[in-house]
C-alpha positions as CSV (number, residue, x, y, z in Angstrom):
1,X,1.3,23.2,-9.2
2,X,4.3,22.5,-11.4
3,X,6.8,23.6,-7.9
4,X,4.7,21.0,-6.1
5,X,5.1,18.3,-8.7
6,X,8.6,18.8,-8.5
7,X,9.0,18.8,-4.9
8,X,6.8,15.5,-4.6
9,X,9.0,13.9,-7.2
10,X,12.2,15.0,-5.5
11,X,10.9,13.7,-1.9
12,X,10.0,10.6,-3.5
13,X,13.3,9.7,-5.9
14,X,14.9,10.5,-2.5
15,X,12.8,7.7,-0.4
16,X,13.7,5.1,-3.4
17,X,17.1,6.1,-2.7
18,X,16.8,5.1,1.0
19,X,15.2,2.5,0.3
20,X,18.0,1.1,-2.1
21,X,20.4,2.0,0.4
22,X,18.4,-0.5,2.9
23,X,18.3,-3.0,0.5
24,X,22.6,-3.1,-0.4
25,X,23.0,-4.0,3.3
26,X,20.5,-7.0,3.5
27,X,22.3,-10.6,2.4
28,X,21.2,-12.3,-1.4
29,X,18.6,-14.4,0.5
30,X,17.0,-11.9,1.7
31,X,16.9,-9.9,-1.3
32,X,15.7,-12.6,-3.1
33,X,12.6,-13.2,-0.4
34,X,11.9,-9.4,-0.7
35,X,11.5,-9.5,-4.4
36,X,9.8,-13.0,-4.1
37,X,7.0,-11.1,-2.2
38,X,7.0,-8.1,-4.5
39,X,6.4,-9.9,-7.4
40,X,3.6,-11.8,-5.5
41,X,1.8,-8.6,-4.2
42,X,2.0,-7.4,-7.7
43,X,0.1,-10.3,-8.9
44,X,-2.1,-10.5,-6.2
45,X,-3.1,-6.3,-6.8
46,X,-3.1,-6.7,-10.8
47,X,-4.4,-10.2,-10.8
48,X,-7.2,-9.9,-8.1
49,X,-7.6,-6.8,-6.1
50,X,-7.8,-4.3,-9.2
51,X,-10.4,-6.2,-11.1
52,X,-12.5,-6.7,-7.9
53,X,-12.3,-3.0,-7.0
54,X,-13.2,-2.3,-10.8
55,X,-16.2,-4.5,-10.3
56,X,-17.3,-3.5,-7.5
57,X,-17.3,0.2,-8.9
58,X,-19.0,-0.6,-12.0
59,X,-21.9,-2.5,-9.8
60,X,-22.2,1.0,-7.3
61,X,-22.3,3.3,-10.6
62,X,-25.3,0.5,-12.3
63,X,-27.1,-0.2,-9.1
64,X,-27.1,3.1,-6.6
65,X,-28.6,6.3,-7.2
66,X,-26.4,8.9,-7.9
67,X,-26.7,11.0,-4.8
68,X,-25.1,8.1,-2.9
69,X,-22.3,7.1,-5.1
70,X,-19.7,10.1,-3.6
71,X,-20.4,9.0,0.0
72,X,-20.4,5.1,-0.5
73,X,-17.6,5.4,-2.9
74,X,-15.8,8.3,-0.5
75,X,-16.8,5.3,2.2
76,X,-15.0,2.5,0.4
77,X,-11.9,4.4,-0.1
78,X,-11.9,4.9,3.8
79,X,-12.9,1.6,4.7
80,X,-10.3,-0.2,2.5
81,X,-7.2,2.2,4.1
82,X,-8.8,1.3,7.7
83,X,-8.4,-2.0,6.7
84,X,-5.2,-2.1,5.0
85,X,-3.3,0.3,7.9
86,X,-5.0,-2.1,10.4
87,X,-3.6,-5.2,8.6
88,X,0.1,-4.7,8.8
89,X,-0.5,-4.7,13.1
90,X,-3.7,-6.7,13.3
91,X,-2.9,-10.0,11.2
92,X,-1.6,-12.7,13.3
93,X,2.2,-12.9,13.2
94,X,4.0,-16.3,12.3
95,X,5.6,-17.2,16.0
96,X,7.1,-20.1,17.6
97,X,6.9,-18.5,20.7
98,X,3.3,-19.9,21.4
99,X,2.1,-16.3,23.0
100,X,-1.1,-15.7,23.9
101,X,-1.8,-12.8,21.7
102,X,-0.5,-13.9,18.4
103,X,-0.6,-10.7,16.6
104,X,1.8,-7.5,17.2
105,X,-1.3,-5.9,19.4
106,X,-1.0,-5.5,22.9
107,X,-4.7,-4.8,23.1
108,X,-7.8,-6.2,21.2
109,X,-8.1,-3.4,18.3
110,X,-10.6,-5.9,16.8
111,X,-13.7,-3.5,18.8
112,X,-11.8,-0.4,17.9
113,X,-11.4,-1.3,13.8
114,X,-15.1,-2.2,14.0
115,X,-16.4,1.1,15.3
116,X,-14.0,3.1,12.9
117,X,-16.3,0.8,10.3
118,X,-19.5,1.3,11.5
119,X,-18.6,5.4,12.0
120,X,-17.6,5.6,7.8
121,X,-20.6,3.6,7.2
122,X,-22.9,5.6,9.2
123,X,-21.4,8.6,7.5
124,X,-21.7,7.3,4.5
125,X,-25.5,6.9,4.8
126,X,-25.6,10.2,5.7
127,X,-23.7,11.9,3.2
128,X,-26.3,9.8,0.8
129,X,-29.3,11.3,2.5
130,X,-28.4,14.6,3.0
131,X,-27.1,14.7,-0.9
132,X,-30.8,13.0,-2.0
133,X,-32.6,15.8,0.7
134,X,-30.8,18.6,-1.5
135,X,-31.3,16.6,-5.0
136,X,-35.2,16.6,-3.7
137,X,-35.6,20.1,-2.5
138,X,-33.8,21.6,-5.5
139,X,-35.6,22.4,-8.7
140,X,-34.8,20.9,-12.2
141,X,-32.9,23.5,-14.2
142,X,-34.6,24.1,-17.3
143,X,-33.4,23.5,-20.5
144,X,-30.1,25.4,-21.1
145,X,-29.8,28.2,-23.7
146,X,-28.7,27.0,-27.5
147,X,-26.2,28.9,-26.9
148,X,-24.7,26.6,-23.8
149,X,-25.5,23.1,-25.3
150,X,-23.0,21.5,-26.6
């Protein structure tokens, strides 16, 4: 584990360093819009998307029964990278070019996004009935040994 720590860190102190090397070529104005949105995303992720991601996990842990929460939680996690992937293509682009298509696509992915949703929510549903059908058919342990409580 410790080699693959290592080897993550050294791929990813190499990608900053590419990165930085990207970023000594691009003129003060533009370095000054990158870090403008940087510091906006930050906010927007601290300031909005974190607490409604906390919320929303505290409501599933309250509300659902516990053989559903790995698949709907497992299906939030899925959904919300569909989503986000799909976003950097799929939101419309600013143009003064008046296309037709104002987004990046060159074909509706709108049908295509929707069915990868309904697929991880149908999967979700079942990993939540199949875990309940085992839950259902499996027998209460008894009471542990005094030996194994804790």
């Amino acid at each position: 584990m410790t080699t693959l720590r290592i080897l993550l860190t050294l791929a990813g102190l190499g990608l900053v360093g590419y990165g930085a090397v990207l970023l000594a070529d691009l003129p003060p104005r533009d370095l000054l819009s990158a870090a403008l949105w940087a510091a906006a995303l930050l906010v927007l992720h601290d300031g909005v998307f974190a607490p409604l991601a906390l919320a929303a996990g505290h409501t599933a842990v309250r509300l659902l029964p516990r053989a559903w929460l790995p698949g709907a939680l497992g299906g939030a996690v899925a959904a919300v990278t569909a989503l986000a992937l799909a976003a950097a293509v799929a939101l419309p682009r600013p143009s003064g070019q008046g296309a037709a298509n104002p987004t990046v696509l060159d074909r509706p992915y709108g049908i295509a996004l929707t069915a990868l949703l309904v697929i991880i929510a149908v999967a979700c549903a079942v990993s939540a009935i199949v875990r309940r059908r085992a839950e259902i058919s499996t027998p209460e342990a008894t009471d542990p040994p005094a030996a194994h409580r804790r």
